[in-house]
Each structure stands twice: as structure tokens, then as C-alpha cells.
N, C-alpha and C positions, 0 to 999 in steps of 0.2 A: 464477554466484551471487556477489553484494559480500561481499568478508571484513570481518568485524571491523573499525573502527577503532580505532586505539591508543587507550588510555583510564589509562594509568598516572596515578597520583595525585599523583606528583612533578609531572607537563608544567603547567605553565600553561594556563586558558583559553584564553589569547589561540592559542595553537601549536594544542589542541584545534581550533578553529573554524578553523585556515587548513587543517583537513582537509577539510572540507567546500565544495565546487566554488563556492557562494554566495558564500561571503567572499571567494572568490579574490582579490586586491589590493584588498583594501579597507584604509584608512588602520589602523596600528599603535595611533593613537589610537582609534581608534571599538573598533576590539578590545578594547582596554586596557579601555575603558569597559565595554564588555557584560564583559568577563571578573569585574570587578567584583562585578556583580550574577546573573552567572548563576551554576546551580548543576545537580550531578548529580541525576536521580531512575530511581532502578528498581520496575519494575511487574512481578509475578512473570505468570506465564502465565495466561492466563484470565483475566487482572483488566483492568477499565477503567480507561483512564487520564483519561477521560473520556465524560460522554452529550452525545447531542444535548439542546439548550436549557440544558446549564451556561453559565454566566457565562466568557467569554474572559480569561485570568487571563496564560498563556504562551504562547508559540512553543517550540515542539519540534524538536530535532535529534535523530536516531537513531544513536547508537554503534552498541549491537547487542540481538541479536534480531530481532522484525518484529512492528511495529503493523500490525493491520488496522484499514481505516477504514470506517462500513458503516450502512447503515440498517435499522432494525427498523419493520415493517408493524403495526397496530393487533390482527394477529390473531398475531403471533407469528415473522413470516416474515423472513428476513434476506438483504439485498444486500452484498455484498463491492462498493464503491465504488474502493479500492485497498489494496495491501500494498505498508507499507515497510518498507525497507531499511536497512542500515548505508550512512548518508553522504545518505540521506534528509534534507527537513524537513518539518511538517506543523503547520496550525493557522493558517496568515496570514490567510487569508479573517475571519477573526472579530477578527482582530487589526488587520487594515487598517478592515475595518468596525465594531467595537465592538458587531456584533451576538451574539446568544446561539451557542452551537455548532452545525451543520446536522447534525453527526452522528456516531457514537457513534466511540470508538477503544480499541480493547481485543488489548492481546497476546497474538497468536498462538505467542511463543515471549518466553521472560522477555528484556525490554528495558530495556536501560542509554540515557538520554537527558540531552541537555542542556537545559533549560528556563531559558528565558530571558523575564524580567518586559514583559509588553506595551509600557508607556510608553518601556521601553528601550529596546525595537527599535526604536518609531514613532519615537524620538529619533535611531538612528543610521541611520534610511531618510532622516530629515528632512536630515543631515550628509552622508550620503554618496548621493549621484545612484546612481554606478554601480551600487549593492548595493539600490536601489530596482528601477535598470531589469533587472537583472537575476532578481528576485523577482518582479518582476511577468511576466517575459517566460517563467519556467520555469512559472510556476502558470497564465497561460491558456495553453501548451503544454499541463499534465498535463490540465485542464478542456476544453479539449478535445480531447482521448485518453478523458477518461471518458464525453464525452456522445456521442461517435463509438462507441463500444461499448455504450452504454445502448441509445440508438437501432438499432443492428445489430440488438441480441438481441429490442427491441421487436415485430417485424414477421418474427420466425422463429417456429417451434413448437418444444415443449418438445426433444424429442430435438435439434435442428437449436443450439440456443444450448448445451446441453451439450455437443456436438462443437465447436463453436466454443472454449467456454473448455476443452477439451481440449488442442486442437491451440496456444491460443495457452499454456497453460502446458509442454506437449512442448517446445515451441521455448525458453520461458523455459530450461529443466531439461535442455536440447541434451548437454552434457557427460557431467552426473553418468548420463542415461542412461536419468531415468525420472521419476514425477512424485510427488511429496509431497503427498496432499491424501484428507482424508477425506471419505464421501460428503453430511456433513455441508457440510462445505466446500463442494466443488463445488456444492452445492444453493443458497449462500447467495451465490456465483459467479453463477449462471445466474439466479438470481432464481426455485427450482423448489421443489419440497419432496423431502424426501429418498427417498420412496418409488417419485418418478418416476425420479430419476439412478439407483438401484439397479435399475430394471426395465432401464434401459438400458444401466448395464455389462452385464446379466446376458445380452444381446441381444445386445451386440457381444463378451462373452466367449465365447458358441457360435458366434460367427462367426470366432474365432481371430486380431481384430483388436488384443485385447489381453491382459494377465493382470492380475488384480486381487490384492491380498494388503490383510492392516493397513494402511491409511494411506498403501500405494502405490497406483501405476498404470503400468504397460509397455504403449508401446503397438506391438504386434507388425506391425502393419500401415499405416504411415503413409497409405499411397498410398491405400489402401480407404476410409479414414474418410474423407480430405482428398476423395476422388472423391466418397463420398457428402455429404458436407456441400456440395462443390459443385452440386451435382445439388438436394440440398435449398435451397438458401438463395437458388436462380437464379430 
């Protein structure tokens, strides 16, 4: 799991964003510049920091907490697209294009961010090559990671994409030992509704594959699920 980045009030902008892997060597000046006009915002839990089809205002870096980024269906239904991180950034697509937002981002745990004014950035991508080619090379990396996974879970059945974002969250969560995520969550993960993921914890809990509590998941049988989800998704 990313810790926290430093966020004291004393540091300067410009030292804040050499935290961030983006900026890495990019010119003292171009910093200098964005530090300028950017500025902190905190969005408490559950609140939106933006919809889909707002107007592109910022570029977002993530100190701390975790934005989720996620789409809402016409009848109500929710896709988890991705969760960031501290040392995350998010929102370039709208800001390289000037198009409206694709989609919605709302804190899953209250986040500290850096936001930083469009023109500005279009202005230090325009000065600085490296922190272009570099922006551009991390966002079709994560775009395609998200449409390698959309596509995955398109052509599975409901249980089968639930094990899927099981095991790929167990791996995330390797250390701490177990998984964080309501059945809320994983439902809007999997692209399911929530009373299918609870028929199927409730499934693989009598099978001794995992434990369920509040807002956890242990999963007691790595080998079992990984087998059957093998088996399903072949």
C-alpha cells in the first residue's frame, strides 16, 4: 500500500510535486511556475470531486486518501474504472482534450490533492518535452490496463469476474494480509449488483475458501478459488 506523501504547509510547491514520479527532472522553472498557481483541495469521504460531463477545470495529484474513478449506468449501476493513490495523478484525458469529464471521481477515503489550473499544465507540457512524453506514456500504460480488464470481465459470468477482482485485489493487499472492500464495492468492481457478490461470498464462505466480516475479506484458500476461476474463465 502507498503511504502518505509529505504535505506539510511550510514545503513549497515546487519540492511537493518533485514527489511525484511525473515531474521527476523536469526544469526548476516549469515547477517554479505551476507552484505558482496550484493549490491544495480536500474532498471529505464520499463526496465528488467531480461528474462525468463537468467542464475540465484541473489536473489532480493525490497526496492522500483514494479517489475512485467510476462510471454510473442509466439505471443506477456502478463500475470502479480505477483507485488512486497517494503519488497518483488523474484527470489529463480532459485536460489534453478540452473535452467534458468521462467520468465520475469521488473519495473513497477523505483526500488531500494538488490541483493544478489546465492552461497551466497545457503550458508546462508545451515547455517541457520530457514531462509530456512521460504523461502521455504512464496514461496509455494505465488505459490500457483498464480496457485489458474491462474486456477480461466482458466475456466471463457473474461469479467468474467476481473471483477475478478478488484475487486481483488479495494480491494488491499481499502484506496487510486481507482485503478491504465492501460488498458494495466489489459489486461496482465487477460491474454486478450487490446481491449477486453476496450470494457468492455466501458460496465460497461454506466452502471454507474465505471469511467475510465488515468491510473485510480473508481469503483462506488462495489455491481453490485461483483453481476454480481457472477452470471457469478457460
Amino acid at each position: 500500500m502507498k503511504e502518505s506523501l509529505s504535505t506539510s504547509p511550510k514545503e513549497s510547491y515546487p519540492k511537493v510535486l518533485q514527489q511525484f514520479a511525473l515531474f521527476a527532472g523536469v526544469s526548476e522553472r516549469v515547477l517554479a511556475d505551476l507552484g505558482k498557481v496550484a493549490f491544495r483541495k480536500k474532498v471529505e469521504k464520499g463526496v465528488h470531486l467531480f461528474f462525468r460531463g463537468d467542464p475540465v477545470e484541473y489536473f489532480y495529484l493525490l497526496l492522500k486518501g483514494e479517489v475512485t474513478i467510476m462510471l454510473t449506468s442509466l439505471d443506477g449501476r456502478e463500475l470502479i474504472l480505477n483507485v488512486m493513490h497517494p503519488g497518483d495523478y488523474f484527470g489529463e484525458l480532459g485536460v489534453l482534450t478540452g473535452q467534458p469529464r468521462s467520468a465520475d471521481a469521488i473519495a473513497r477515503k477523505t483526500a488531500e490533492l494538488i490541483a493544478i489550473p489546465r492552461q497551466a499544465f497545457l503550458t508546462a507540457l508545451e515547455s517541457e518535452p520530457r514531462l509530456a512524453r512521460k504523461l502521455l506514456e504512464a496514461t496509455a500504460y494505465r488505459l490500457g490496463r483498464t480496457s485489458e480488464s474491462q474486456n477480461s470481465l466482458a466475456f466471463m459470468d457473474a461469479q467468474a469476474r467476481l473471483a477475478r477482482v478478488l484475487l486481483e485485489l488479495d494480491s494488491l493487499n499481499e502484506e496487510r494480509g486481507y482485503i478491504t472492500a465492501s460488498q458494495e464495492e466489489l459489486a461496482q468492481r465487477s460491474g454486478l449488483i450487490r446481491q449477486t457478490v453476496a450470494k457468492a461470498l455466501g458460496k465460497w464462505r461454506r466452502k471454507g475458501w474465505l471469511l467475510t466480516g465488515r468491510g473485510h475479506i480473508m481469503l483462506l484458500n488462495r489455491k481453490a478459488l485461483k483453481q476454480w476461476f481457472a477452470e471457469r474463465s478457460s
